[in-house]
N, C-alpha and C positions, 0 to 999 in steps of 0.2 A: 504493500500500500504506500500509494504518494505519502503529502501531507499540505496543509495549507498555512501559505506565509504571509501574514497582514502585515508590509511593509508601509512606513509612512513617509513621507518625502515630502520634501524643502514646502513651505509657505511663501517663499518668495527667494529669497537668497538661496541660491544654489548650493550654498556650501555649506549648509544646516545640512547633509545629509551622513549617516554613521558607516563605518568603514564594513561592520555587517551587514547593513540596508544593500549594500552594494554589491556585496561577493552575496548575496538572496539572489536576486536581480540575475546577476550574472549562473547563476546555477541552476534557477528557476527553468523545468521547462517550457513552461507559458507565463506571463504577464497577462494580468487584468486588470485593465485601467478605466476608467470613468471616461476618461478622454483620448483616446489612441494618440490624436494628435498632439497633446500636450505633454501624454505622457514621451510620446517619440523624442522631442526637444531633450527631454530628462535624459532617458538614456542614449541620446546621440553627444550632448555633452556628456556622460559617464563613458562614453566607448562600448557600449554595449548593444548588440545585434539579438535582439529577440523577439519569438512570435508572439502576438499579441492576439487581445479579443475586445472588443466593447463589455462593460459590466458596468451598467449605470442604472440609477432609478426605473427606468421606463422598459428595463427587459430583464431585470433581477430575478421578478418572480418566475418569470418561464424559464431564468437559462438554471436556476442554484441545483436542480437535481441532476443536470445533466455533467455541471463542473465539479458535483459532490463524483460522479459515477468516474469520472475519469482519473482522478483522484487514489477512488478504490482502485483502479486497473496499473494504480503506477507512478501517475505522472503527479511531480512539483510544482505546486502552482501557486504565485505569489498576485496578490491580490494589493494594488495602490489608488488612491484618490486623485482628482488634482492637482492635490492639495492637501499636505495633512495625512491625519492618520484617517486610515478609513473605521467608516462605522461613528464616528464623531460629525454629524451632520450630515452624513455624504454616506453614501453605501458600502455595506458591509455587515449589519446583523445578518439579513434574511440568508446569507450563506453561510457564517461562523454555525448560526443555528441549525442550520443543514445537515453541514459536515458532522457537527457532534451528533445529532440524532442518526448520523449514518456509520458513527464510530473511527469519522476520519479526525486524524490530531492537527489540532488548529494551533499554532504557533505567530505571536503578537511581539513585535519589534518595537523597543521603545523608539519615541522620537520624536519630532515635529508636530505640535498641534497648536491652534493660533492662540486658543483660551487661557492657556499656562503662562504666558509671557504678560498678556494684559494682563493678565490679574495680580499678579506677581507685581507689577511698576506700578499698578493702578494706587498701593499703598492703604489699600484697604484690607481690613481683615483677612486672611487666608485659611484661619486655622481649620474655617468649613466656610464652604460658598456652594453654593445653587448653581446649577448648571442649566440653562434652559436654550441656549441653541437657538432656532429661528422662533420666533412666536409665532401662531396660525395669523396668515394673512390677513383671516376675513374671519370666518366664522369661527367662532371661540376665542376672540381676542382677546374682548373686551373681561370677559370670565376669567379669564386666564389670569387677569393684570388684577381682579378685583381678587381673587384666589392667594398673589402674590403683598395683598395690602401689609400682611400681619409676618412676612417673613423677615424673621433677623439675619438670617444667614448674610453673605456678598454675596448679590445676583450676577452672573453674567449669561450676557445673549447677543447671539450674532445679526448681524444687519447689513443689507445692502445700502451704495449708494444714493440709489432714486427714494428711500424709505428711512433712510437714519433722520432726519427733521422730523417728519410725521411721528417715527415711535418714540424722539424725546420730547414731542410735546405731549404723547398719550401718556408719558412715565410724569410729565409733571402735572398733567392732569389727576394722576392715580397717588401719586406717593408724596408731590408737592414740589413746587421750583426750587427750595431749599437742599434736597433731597441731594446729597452730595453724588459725585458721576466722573468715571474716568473711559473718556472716549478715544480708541486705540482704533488708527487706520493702518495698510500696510505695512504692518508690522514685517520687520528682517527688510524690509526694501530701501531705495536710498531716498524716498520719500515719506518714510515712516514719521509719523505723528500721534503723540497723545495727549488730548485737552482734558483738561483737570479743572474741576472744579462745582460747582452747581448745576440742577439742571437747565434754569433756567440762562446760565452764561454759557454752556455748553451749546442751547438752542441756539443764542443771540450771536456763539461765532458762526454755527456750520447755516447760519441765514447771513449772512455776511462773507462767509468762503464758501463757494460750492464743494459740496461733499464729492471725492474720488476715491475710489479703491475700496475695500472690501472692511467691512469694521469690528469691531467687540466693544460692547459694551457694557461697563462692569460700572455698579449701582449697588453703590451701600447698600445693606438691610435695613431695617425697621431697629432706630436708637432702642438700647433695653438699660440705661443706665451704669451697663460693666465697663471699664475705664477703656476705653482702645487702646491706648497706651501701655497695656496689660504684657506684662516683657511674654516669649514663649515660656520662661521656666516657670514664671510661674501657675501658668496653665497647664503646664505638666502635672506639677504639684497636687 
């Protein structure tokens, strides 16, 4: 029996990638990328010559039995996003979950994913934060942000361009303009940027800069009175 390899690769900067990410790649009988084209750029800057497949949102659910079945017969097959780690916003449960229900071993590569780095500079709490990824476009937004009223945890959520103004006026809408906000764009690129500070000054720049490149946006929790300032030991403690 193969096995399956969730490689993650670069967010922007090419050279966030790890020296086992690469010898995968390279050993891998197949590549499954979200984007052939994007992913080809990757490995034509790595030196790497490999057969590839489409494995994106829109053909997951019909290809995962037949890439769990090839798997069984043999073959290595490494699985990348875009962008990132796959299964983090972007595809990759419906075949992890696959493969285990078929008894193939799934093998997860640390490395590249955009949420860790915003949240980390953002300077807000770490010790636990919220993960929530895209919020639903349309239906179950708005539930979703009233759901979110009462959470202390650090929020973070990713956001597109044409849509980061809209969802920082729904967050000041929900949690209040006061409500501190650390807004992370292209991160690793040579245009990287992150605005700090309220939400309602956060609104006031990216209405003032047009919003470019792909975002995170990481959103204190709900004050609970524990000092932030709280060193780590002693929340060890």
């Amino acid at each position: 029996m193969g096995k399956l390899y969730i490689v993650p690769t670069p967010i922007g900067n090419l050279e966030d990638i790890t020296l086992r990410a690469v010898r995968i790649l390279k050993e891998a009988d197949v590549v499954l990328a979200e984007d052939t084209r994007t992913t080809a750029v990757l490995l034509k800057h790595l030196g790497i010559e490999k057969r590839m497949f489409a494995h994106h949102k829109f053909n997951e659910h019909a290809a995962v039995e037949a890439v769990a079945a090839r798997i069984e017969a043999g073959e290595t097959i490494a699985l990348v996003s875009d962008a990132g780690t796959p299964g983090i916003s972007d595809p990759g449960f419906l075949l992890v979950r696959t493969c285990l229900a078929h008894g193939v071993e799934v093998e997860t590569l640390p490395g590249a994913t955009a949420f860790v780095p915003a949240l980390v500079q953002s300077g807000f709490p770490t010790d636990r934060f919220c993960f929530e990824g895209f919020l639903p476009q349309k239906k179950g937004r708005t539930k979703r942000l009233e759901q979110l009223k009462e959470e202390t945890r650090t929020m973070i959520f990713y956001e597109s361009p044409y849509r980061v103004v809209k969802t920082l006026e729904q967050f000041a809408a929900c949690f209040g303009e006061e409500r501190p906000v650390s807004v992370s764009r292209e991160l690793t690129k040579k245009f990287a940027e992150t605005v700090r500070g309220k939400l309602g000054e956060a609104i006031a720049h990216f209405r003032e800069h047009e919003p470019k490149g792909e975002f995170v946006i990481v959103l204190a929790g709900k004050p609970t009175g524990r000092r932030e300032e709280e060193s780590a030991d002693d929340r060890d403690e």
